[in-house]
N, C-alpha and C positions, 0 to 999 in steps of 0.2 A: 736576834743577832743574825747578821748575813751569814752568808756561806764563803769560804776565803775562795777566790777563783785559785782551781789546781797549777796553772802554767800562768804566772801573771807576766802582759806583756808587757814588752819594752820598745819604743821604737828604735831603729835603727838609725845612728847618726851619718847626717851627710857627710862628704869625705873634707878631711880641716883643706888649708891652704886653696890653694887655685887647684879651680876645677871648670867641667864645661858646662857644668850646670847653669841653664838662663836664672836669672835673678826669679821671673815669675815661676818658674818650677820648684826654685826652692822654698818660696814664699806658700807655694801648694802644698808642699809636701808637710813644712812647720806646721801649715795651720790643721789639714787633717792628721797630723800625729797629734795635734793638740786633744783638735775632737775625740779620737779614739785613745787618749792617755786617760780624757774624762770621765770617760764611762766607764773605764776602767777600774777608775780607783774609788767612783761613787758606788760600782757592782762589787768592790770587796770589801769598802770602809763605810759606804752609805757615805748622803750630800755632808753632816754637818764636819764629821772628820773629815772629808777632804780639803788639802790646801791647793793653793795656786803653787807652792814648792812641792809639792808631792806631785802636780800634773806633770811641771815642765822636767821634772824629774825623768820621770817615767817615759815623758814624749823625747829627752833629750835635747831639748829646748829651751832656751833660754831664757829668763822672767821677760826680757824685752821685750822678745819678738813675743811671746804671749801677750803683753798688754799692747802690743800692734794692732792683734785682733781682737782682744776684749777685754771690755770695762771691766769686769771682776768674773770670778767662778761660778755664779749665776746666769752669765751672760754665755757663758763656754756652755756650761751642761747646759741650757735650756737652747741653743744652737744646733747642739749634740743631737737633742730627742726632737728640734724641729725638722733635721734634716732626714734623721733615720725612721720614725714616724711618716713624712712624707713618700717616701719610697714605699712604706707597705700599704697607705691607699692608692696611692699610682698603682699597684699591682691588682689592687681588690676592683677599684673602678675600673682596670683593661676587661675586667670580666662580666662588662654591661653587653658584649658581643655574645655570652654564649646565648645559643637559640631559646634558652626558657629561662624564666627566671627561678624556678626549683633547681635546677642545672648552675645556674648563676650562686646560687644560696649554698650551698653542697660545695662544687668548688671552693668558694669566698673562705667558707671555713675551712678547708683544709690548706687554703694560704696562709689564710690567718695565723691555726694553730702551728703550723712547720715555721710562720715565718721568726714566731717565739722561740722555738723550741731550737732553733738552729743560730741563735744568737742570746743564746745565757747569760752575757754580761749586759748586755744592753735591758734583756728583761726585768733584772735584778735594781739595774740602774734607774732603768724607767716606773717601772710599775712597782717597787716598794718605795725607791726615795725621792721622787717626784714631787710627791704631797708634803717634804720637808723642803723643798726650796724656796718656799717663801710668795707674797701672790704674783708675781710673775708667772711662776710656776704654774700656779692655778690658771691664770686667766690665758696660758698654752693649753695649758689639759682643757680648759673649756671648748675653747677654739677646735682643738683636734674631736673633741667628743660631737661638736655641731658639725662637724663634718661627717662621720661614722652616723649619728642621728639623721642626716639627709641622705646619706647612702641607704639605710632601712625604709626613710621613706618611699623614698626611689622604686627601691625593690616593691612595698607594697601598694607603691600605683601600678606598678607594672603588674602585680600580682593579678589587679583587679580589671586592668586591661585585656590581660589572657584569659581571666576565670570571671566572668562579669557577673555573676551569684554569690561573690563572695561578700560577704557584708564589708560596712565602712572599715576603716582601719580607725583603728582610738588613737590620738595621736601622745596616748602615752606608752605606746609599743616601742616605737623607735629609743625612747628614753628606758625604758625597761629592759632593754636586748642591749643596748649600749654600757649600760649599767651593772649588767648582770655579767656577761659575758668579760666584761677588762675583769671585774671581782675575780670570779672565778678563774681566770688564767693566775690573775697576782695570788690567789690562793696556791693554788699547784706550784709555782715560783715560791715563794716564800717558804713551804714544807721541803723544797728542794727535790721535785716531781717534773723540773723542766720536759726533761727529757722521754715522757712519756706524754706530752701533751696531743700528740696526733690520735692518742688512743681516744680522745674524747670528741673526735670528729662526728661521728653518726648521731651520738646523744644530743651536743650540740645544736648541729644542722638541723633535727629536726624538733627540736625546743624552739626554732627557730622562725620555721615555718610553719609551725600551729599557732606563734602568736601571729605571724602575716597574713596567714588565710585562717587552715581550721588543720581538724584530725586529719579530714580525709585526704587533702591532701599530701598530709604529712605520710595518710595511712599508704600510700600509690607511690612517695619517692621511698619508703622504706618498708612495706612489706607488712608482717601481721604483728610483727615484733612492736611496730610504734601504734598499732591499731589496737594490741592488748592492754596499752600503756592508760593510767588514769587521766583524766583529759586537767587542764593545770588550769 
């Protein structure tokens, strides 16, 4: 069973009668209270209980202007997690500039993990009722996941660019960090542990970079603590 969100939002209605609102601003503001009504009610009731009457509820929107911008509840939450999904690799991919890619890995996850941990509904939303929307839904989550699979790539050509002794990369690393890593966040979400996800930064990051290079490298960005550790 989900966890009920403590303060559930509401959006705020625009003002009735004549106002100086441009039409396009108003048509902005409907459709993102839309989006953020959606995840809202999919992070306290899960996808199958939510309705289109519960979103525009909640956005204080009207069923019209809701089917202005989409074919069905489907169509909104899978909108919802393309849009906000997109925003957290734009963040992970700006960090192809830092100067190493251990530097880049380290980082990446502590965006990663804060960027969950600092948006509960959305994590709830995404990552337990995702895999109930039906294959749309799926073949999003795929999309998103071969995206985060070419970012691991990424990183371990570069790995091997800087460190050129380091063996091939198996190209079912990328699928194994991609995989492993959303589980184990939806785990922590799911037990209701959001909010201590940053604490799992260092374990993380360097599970991380033992499957892209080896130990040792892992042993030199983290010290004797990951060097005592059993090799995986």
């Amino acid at each position: 069973m989900h966890s009920k969100v403590e303060e559930p939002w509401r959006g705020d209605p625009l003002p009735r009668g004549r106002h100086k609102l441009a039409r396009g601003a108003v048509r902005s503001s409907q459709r993102e209270r839309l989006l953020r009504a959606m995840v809202e009610c999919v992070a306290q009731d899960g996808f199958d209980a939510t309705s289109v009457p519960m979103v525009v509820a909640t956005a204080r929107v009207s069923s019209n202007a809701f089917y202005d911008f989409f074919t069905d509840k489907t169509d909104c939450f899978l909108t919802a997690c393309d849009g906000v999904a997109g925003e957290l690799l734009a963040e992970l991919v700006s960090l192809s500039a830092e100067p190493d890619w251990v530097q880049a890995m380290r980082k990446g996850t502590g965006v990663y993990l804060r960027w969950w941990q600092e948006r509960p509904a959305f994590a709830r939303a995404y990552l337990l009722s995702l895999q109930n929307a039906g294959e749309r839904a799926l073949a999003q989550r795929e999309r998103t996941y071969a995206m985060f699979r070419a970012m691991f790539a990424d990183l371990g050509r570069r790995a091997r660019a800087e460190q050129p002794g380091l063996a091939a990369l198996s190209p079912l690393v990328p699928r194994i960090l991609v995989l492993t890593i959303t589980e184990l966040v939806a785990e922590e979400v799911r037990a209701g542990r959001n909010q201590t996800l940053s604490e799992l930064e260092d374990d993380l990051a360097s599970f991380a970079i033992r499957l892209l290079a080896d130990d040792a490298t892992a042993a030199r960005a983290f010290g004797d603590r990951v060097a005592a550790e059993p090799s995986t």
